[in-house]
C-alpha positions in Angstrom: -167.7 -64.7 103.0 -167.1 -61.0 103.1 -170.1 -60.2 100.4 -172.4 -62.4 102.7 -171.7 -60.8 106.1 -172.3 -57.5 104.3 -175.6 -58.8 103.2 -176.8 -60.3 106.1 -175.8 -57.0 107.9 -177.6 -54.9 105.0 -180.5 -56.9 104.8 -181.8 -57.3 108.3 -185.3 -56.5 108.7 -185.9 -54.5 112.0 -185.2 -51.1 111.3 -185.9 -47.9 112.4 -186.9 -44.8 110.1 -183.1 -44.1 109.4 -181.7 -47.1 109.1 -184.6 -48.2 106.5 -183.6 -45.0 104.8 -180.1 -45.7 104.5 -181.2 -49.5 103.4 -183.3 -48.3 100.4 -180.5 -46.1 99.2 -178.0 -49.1 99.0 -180.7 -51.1 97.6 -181.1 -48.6 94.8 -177.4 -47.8 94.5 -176.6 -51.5 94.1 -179.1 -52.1 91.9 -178.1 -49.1 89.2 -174.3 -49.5 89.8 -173.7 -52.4 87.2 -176.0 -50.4 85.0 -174.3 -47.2 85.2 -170.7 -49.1 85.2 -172.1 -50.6 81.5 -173.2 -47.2 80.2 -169.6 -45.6 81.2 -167.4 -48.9 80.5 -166.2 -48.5 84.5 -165.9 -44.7 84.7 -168.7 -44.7 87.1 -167.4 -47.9 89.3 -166.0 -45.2 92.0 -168.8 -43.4 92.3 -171.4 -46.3 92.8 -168.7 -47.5 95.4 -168.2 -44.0 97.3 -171.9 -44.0 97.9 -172.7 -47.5 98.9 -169.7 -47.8 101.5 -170.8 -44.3 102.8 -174.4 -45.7 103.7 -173.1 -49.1 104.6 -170.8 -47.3 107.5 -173.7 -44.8 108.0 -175.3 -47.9 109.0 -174.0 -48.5 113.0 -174.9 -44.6 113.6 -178.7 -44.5 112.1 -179.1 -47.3 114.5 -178.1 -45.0 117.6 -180.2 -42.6 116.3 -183.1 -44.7 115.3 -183.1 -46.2 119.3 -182.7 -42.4 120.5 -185.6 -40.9 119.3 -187.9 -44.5 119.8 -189.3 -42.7 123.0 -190.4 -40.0 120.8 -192.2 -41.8 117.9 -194.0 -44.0 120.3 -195.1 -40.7 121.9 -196.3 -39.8 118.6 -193.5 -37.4 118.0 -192.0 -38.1 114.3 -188.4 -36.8 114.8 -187.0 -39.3 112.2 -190.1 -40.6 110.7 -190.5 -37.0 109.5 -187.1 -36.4 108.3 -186.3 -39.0 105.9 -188.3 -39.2 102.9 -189.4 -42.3 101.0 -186.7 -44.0 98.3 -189.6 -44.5 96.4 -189.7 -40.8 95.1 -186.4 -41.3 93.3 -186.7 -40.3 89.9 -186.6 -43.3 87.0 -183.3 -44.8 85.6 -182.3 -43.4 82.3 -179.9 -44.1 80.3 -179.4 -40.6 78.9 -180.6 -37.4 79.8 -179.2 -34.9 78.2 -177.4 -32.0 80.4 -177.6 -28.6 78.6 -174.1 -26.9 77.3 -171.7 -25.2 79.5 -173.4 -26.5 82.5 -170.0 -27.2 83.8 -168.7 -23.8 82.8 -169.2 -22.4 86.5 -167.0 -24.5 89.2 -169.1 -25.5 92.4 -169.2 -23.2 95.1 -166.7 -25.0 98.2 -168.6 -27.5 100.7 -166.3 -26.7 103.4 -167.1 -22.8 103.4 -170.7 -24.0 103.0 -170.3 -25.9 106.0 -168.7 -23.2 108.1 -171.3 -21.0 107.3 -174.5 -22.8 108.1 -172.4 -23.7 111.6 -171.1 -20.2 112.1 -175.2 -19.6 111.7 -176.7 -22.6 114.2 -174.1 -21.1 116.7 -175.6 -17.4 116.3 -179.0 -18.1 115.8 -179.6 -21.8 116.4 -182.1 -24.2 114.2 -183.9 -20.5 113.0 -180.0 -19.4 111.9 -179.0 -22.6 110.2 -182.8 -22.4 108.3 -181.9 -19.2 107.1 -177.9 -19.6 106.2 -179.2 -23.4 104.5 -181.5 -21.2 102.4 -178.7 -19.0 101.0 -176.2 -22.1 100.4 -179.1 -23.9 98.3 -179.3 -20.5 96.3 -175.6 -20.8 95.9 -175.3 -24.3 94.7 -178.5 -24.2 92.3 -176.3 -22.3 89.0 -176.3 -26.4 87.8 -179.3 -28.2 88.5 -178.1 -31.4 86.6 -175.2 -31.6 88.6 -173.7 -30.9 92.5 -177.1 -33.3 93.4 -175.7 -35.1 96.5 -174.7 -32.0 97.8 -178.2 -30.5 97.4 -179.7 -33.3 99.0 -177.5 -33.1 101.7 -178.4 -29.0 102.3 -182.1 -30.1 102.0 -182.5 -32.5 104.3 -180.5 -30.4 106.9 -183.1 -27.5 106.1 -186.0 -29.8 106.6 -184.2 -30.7 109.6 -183.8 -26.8 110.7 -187.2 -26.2 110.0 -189.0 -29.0 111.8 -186.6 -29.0 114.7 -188.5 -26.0 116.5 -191.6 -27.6 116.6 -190.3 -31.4 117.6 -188.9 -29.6 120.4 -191.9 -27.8 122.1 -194.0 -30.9 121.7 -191.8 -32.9 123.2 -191.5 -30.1 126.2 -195.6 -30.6 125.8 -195.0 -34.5 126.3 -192.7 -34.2 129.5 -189.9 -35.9 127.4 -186.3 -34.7 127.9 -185.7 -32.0 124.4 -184.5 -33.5 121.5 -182.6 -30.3 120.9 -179.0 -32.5 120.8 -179.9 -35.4 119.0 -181.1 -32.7 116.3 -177.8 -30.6 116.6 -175.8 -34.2 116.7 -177.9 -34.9 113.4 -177.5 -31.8 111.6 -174.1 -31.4 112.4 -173.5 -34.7 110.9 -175.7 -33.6 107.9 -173.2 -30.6 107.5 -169.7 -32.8 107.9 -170.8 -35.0 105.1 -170.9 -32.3 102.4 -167.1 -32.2 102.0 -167.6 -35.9 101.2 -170.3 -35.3 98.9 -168.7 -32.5 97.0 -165.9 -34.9 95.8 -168.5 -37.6 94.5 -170.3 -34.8 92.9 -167.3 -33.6 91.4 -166.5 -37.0 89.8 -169.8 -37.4 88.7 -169.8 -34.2 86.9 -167.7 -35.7 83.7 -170.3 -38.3 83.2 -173.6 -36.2 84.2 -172.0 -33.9 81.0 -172.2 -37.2 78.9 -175.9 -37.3 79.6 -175.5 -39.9 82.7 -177.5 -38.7 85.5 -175.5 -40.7 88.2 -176.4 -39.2 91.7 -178.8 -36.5 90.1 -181.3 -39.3 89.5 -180.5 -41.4 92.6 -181.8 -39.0 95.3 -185.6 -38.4 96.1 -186.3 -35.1 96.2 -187.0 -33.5 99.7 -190.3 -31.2 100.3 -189.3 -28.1 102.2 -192.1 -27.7 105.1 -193.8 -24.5 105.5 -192.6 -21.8 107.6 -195.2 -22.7 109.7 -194.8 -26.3 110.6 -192.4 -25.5 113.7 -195.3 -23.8 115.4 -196.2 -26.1 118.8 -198.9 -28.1 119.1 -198.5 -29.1 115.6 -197.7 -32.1 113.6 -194.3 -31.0 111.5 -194.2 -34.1 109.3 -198.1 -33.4 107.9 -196.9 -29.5 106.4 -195.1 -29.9 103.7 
């Protein structure tokens, strides 16, 4: 009974650009976790889980969101619509890809002082701080490409988020709608709390991304980092990539 509420709260079809996000990751996740799980004889199983009960409870919140920036969109405004990126870039499943020696020879850098940073930044310097300190964290976290990928994605998005807030806000201002300014900060900030989460599903996928399985670092669609540009007003952010 449990499996079928979950469904029929999964599969429902009117979404908003987050929540149909979120959907397409589970989607994806649920379809590779029995596949990974066979490759790994169960190593994997608690990974596949930590990811699909994160978007599931993500679920209630991209909902909020989704209904928050409706004014927006309809006003031609793609605050979400221009965030998220399409599931459908996700790379192919492989079975093996092979992960060059000693890629696990340098730890991780820490998510949490990763996350102080990038706030310590917003609170300096706002969306134009954060931009810049999200920058230096991706620099930080890029010594194994194969690996630490849900942390990435995390520190990407939040700098797409950085870079197009800027402009979402003066064309709203342009609009006569109120300024997104705190649904962005509410967004990013939530962007920023998840990368503790991340980390630790990143570090137990680290044994098995070794092995040649590319759990997580194949599951995420990559996300285009908009021009420096793109926040300038009058604008559209989500066509300068």
């Amino acid at each position: 009974m449990l499996a079928l509420l979950l469904d029929a709260f999964v599969l429902r079809r009117d979404r908003g650009p987050f929540e149909h996000h979120l959907r397409e990751a589970i989607a994806l996740n649920r379809e590779r976790a029995p596949l990974y799980d066979a490759l790994t004889g169960g190593a994997s199983r608690r990974i596949s889980f930590g990811l699909i009960a994160a978007e599931v409870l993500l679920l209630p919140m991209a909902r909020w969101y989704d209904s928050a920036a409706a004014p927006y969109h309809q006003a031609g405004i793609p605050l979400l619509e221009a965030l998220f990126v399409p599931m459908t870039d996700v790379p192919p499943f492989l079975a093996h890809r092979p992960c060059p020696a000693g890629a696990t020879a340098t730890p991780p850098p820490a998510a949490s002082a990763a996350r102080r940073r990038v706030e310590g930044a917003f609170r300096e310097q706002s969306f134009a701080g954060a931009a810049t300190a999200l920058r230096a964290e991706l620099v930080l976290w890029s010594a194994a490409p194969e690996m630490d990928a849900l942390v990435r994605h995390l520190l990407e998005s939040a700098l797409r988020l950085a870079l197009l807030a800027p402009g979402f806000i003066a064309r709203s201002r342009e609009h006569g709608l109120p300024s997104p300014e705190p649904m962005l900060t509410r967004l990013l900030r939530m962007h920023l709390w998840g990368l503790v989460t991340s980390s630790l599903l990143d570090r137990w996928a680290r044994p098995l991304q070794q092995r040649g399985v590319a759990i997580i670092s194949q599951d995420v669609p990559p996300i285009p980092v908009p021009a420096m540009d793109s926040a300038r007003p009058g604008r559209h952010p989500a066509l300068t990539d």
